[in-house]
N, C-alpha and C positions, 0 to 999 in steps of 0.2 A: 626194376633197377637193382642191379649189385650191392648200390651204396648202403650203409647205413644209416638209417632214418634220418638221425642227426648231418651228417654227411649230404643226404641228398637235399633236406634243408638248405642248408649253406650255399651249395650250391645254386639251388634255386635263386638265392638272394644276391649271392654276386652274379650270375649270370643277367638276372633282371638289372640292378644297377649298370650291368657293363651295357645294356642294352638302351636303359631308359634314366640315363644319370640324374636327373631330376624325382624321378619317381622313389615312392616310400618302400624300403627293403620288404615289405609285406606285399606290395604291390604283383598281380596275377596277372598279367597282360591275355590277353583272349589273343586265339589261333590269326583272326581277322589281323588283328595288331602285329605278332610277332612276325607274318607274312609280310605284311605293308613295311616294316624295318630293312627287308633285306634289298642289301645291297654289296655291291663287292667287300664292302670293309665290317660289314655285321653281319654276311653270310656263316661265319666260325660263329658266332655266338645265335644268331638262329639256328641254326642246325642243331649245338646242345641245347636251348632251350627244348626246343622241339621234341629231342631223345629226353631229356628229363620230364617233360609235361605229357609225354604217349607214353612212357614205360611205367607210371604209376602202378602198382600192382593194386592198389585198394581200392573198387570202385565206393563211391558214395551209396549212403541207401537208396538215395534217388533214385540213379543209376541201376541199384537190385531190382527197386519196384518197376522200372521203363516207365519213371515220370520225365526224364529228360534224355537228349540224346547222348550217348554215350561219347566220349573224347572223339574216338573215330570218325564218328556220323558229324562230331562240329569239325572236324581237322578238315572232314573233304567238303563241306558246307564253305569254310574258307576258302579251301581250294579254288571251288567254283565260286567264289567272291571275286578272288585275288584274278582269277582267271580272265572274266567277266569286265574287269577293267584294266587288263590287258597290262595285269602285272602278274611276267612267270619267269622272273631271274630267281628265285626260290625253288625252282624245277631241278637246277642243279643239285638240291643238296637232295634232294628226294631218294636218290642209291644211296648216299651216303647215309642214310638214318638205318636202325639195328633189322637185324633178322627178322625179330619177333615184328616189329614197328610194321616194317613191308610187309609179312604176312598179313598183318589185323588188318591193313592198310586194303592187300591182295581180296582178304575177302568183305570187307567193305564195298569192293569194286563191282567183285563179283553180285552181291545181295541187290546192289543197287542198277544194278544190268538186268535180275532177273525182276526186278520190280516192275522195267519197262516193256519186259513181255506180256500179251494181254493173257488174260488165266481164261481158259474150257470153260469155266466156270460163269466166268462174264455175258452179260447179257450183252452188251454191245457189239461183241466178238458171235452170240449165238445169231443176233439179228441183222450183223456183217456176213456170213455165212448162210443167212439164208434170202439176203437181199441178190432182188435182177438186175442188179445193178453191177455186181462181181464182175472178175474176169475170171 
């Protein structure tokens, strides 16, 4: 994010309020949440939500050691939530999020595409390849 700490802050706290006017300004709404919101009249405010909660620059230690999924890994986790029950009016704003966002985004896509190829290495793949059963 551009902002200054302090700045991105604030932000964060009016965007949450504009989103969840009951909720406590410390209040972190998860990816599932901020998805499940949108609709024509809180699509503007998911969308910054969204650019302020993926452009974080500081990941958690957590996050360094790879004891949790990184922002990304839960953004498209949601996705395929939101997906899944056949809520994708938030699809829209998806171009509209930054550069950088799409990229992480892009190769999120990409990682989790090569994940579903079987690996050489696999046994199931070595005993697919040598079963009579092939075509």
């Amino acid at each position: 994010s551009t902002l200054p700490p302090g700045a991105t802050s604030l932000a964060h706290r009016i965007v949450t309020r504009l989103l969840l006017p009951e909720a406590d300004s410390d209040h972190h709404p998860s990816f599932d949440h901020i998805l499940s919101l949108a609709n024509e009249l809180t699509m503007p405010f998911c969308q910054l939500k969204l650019n302020l909660d993926l452009s974080v620059n500081l990941p958690s230690i957590s996050d360094i050691e790879g004891q949790t999924p990184s922002r990304f890994e839960a953004f498209a986790k949601a996705m395929d939530k939101a997906i899944e029950s056949q809520n994708i009016i938030w699809t829209r704003m998806l171009p509209c999020l930054s550069d950088d966002i799409t990229q992480s985004l892009n190769t999120e896509a990409h990682t989790r595409f090569l994940d579903l190829m079987p690996s050489s290495k696999s046994e199931s793949l070595a005993s697919d390849t040598t079963d009579e059963n092939r075509i």
